[in-house]
N, C-alpha and C positions, 0 to 999 in steps of 0.2 A: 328649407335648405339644410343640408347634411353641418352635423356641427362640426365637423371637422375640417370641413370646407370653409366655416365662416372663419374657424378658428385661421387657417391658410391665410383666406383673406385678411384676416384681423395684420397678423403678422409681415404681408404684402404692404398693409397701407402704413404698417412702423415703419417698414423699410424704406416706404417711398417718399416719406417726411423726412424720415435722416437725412435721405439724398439729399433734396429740395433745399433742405436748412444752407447746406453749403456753399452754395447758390444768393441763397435769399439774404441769409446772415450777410455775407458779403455786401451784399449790395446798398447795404445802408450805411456802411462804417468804410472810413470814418466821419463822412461826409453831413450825417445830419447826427449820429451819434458814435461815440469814442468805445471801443471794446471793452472798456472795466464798466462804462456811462450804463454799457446794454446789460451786462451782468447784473447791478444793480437792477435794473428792469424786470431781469429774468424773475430773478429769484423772490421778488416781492410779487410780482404777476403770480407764481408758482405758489410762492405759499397763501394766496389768495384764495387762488382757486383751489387747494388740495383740502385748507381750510373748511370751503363751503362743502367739498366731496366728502370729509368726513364724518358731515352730519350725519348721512345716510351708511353710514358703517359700525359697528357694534364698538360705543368708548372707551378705552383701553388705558389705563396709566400705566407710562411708565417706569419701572420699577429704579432706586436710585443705584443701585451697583450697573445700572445699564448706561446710563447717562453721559459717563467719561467716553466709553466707543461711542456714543452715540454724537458725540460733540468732534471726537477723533473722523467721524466717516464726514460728518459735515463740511470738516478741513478739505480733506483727497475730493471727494466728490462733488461738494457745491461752492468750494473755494479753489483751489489749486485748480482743478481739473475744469472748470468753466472761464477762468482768468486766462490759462495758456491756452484753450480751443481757442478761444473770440481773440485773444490777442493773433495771435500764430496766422488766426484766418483774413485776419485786418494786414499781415505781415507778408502771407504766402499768397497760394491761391486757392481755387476750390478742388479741383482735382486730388493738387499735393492731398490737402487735409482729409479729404475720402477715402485714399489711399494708409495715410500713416494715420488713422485711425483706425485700421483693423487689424494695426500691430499688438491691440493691448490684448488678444487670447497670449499672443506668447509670450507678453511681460506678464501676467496672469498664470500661467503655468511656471513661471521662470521665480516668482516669489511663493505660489505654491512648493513648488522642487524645497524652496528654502527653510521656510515655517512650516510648510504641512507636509515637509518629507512625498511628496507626490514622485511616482515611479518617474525615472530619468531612462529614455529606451535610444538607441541607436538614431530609430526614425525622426524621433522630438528633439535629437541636440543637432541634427540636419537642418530640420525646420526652422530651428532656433536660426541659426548661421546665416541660412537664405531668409528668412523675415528681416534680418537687419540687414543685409548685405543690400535689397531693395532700397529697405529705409536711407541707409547710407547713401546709395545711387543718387534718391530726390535732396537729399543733404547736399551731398557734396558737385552733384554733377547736375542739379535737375534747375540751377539758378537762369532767369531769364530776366529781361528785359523789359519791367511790366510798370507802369504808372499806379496801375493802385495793387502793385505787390514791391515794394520799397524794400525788401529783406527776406529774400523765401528762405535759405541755408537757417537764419535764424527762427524764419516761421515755423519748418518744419521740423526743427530740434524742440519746440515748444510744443507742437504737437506729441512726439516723445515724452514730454514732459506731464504732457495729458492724458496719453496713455497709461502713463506709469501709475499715475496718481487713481486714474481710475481705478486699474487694477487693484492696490491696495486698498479703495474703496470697497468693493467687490470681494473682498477677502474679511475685511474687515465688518461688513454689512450681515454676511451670511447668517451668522446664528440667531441676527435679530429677527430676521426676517422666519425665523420658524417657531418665535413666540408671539411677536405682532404681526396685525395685518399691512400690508404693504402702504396705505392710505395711510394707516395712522403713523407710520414711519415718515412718510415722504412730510406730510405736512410740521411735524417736529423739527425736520432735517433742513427743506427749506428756511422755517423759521429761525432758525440757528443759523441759516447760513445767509442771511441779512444783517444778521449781527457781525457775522467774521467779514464779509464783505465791506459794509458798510466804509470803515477809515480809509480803502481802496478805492472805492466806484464813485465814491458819493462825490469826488471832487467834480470827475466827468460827465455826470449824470446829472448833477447842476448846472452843467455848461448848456445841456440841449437846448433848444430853441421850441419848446413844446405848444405852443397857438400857432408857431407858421409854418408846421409840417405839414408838404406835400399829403397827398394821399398814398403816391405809392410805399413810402416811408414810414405810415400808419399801420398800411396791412400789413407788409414785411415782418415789421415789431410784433405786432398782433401773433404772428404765422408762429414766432418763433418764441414768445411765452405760451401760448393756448395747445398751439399744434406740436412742437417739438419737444417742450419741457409736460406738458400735462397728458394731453391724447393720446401720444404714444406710450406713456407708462399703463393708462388705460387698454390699451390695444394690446399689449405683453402682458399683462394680465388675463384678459379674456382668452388669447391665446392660449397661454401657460393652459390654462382649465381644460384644452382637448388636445394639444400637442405638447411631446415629449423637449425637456431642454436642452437634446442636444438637438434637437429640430428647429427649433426657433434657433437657437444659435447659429445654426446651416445659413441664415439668414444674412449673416455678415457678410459675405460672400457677394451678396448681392449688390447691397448697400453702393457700394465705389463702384459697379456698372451702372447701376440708375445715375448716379452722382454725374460722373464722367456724361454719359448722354445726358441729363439735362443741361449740366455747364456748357457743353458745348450747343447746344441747341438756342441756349440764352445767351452767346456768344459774350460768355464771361469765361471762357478756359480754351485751350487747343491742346492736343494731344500733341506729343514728340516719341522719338525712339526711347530716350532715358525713362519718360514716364509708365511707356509701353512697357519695358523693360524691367523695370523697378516693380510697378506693381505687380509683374507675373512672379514674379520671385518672393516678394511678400504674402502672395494669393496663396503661395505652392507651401512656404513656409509655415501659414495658420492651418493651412487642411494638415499639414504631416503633424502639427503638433496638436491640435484637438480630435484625431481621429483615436477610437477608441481604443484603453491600453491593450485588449484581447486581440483587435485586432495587427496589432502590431507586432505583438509575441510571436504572433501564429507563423 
């Protein structure tokens, strides 16, 4: 098969795990495990496995003036940023979180604009305005009546808060990633972020009940260390090697349609006008703001 084709696929099956996770994550918290209980999970599953992946990749030290960002990205990325997803998602529901997840291109452009002086054009401060104007909709107007969503206004500003932190991960990440290989990073960064987690997670992650978990309970957990934290960084990789990044990135796009159909499909979410709404406004506001600068000038 055409490499570029697998590459496609490669990218298809990141997306279609993102989705899923929404879903699946959901469906275990808080009831057999607490959202900081599951991070503690993630992130020790994570660096297990990235551990054993990095046998097979060329040894790398690294260097000590790298160490403080590298301790800095651990913070945004495998603390901050997985604390408010799993929290937000235990709070909200799965929709919201698909949706106000792929507000972070325009908190990413918007702290680009600020550090790295990145062109500011007509079309990108539009984007900006309608990506939050969305986000705001499922904030403020998108609240319902849900038993295991006890707080969406608040879930969804924690997803904001997920976003955000990402983005500064993503900023902050960059330059490492064009001295090390990505495995040898990931595995560093996890490890570091079972340390910064730990005084947080470990209380709840105690609490589990781990000899009388269900099955379906087992795999979920499983789905979402193995499949969401490990395989799809695997899969963005493989891709990266035949598609361009802002190709793979087209991909966000995707993400919160698969999301939405399988939520609703596993009759864990229902769609409304505000949500309709919101997200097309958010959708319209990430394509105006990562579409390329040339084409915009033009």
């Amino acid at each position: 098969m055409d490499k570029r084709v697998l590459a496609l696929l490669a990218a298809l099956g990141a997306s279609l795990i993102y989705a899923i996770n929404h879903t699946v994550a959901k469906g275990v918290m808080p009831t057999y495990i607490k959202p900081f209980g599951f991070i503690m999970l993630r992130v020790v599953g994570a660096s297990l496995l990235f551990w054993i992946a990095s046998i097979r990749v060329p040894n790398q030290k690294i260097e000590r003036k790298d160490w403080p960002r590298l301790f800095v990205c651990a913070i945004f990325g495998m603390g901050i940023n997985m604390l408010m997803f799993f929290k937000g998602l235990q709070l909200s529901t799965p929709i919201n979180s698909s949706v106000m997840i792929t507000i972070s291109p325009i908190l990413v452009f918007i702290l680009s604009a600020i550090f790295i002086k990145e062109k500011i054009t007509v079309l990108r401060t539009l984007g900006i305005i309608l990506g939050f104007t969305g986000a705001l909709g499922l904030i403020l107007f998108g609240a319902e009546i849900r038993q295991d969503a006890p707080n969406i206004p608040l879930g969804n500003i924690m997803f904001i808060i997920n976003a955000a932190s990402y983005g500064v991960y993503l900023l902050l990440i960059k330059p490492l990633t064009q001295k090390y290989h990505g495995i040898t990073l990931m595995k560093w960064l996890f490890l570091i972020g079972i340390v910064i987690n730990f005084p947080v997670t470990f209380s709840e992650f105690s609490e589990v009940a781990w000899t009388s978990l269900p099955f379906e309970a087992i795999w979920k957990m499983t789905f979402v260390v193995v499949c969401t934290t490990f395989l799809t960084y695997l899969l963005n990789i493989y891709a990266l090697k035949s598609l361009k990044a802002s190709t793979l990135a087209a991909f966000i796009y995707l993400q919160p349609l698969l999301a939405i159909c399988f939520a609703i499909a596993m009759k864990a979410d229902s769609l409304n006008l505000v949500k309709i709404v919101s997200a097309l406004l958010v959708f319209i506001g990430v394509y105006l703001v990562t579409k390329p600068t040339k084409k915009l000038d033009s």
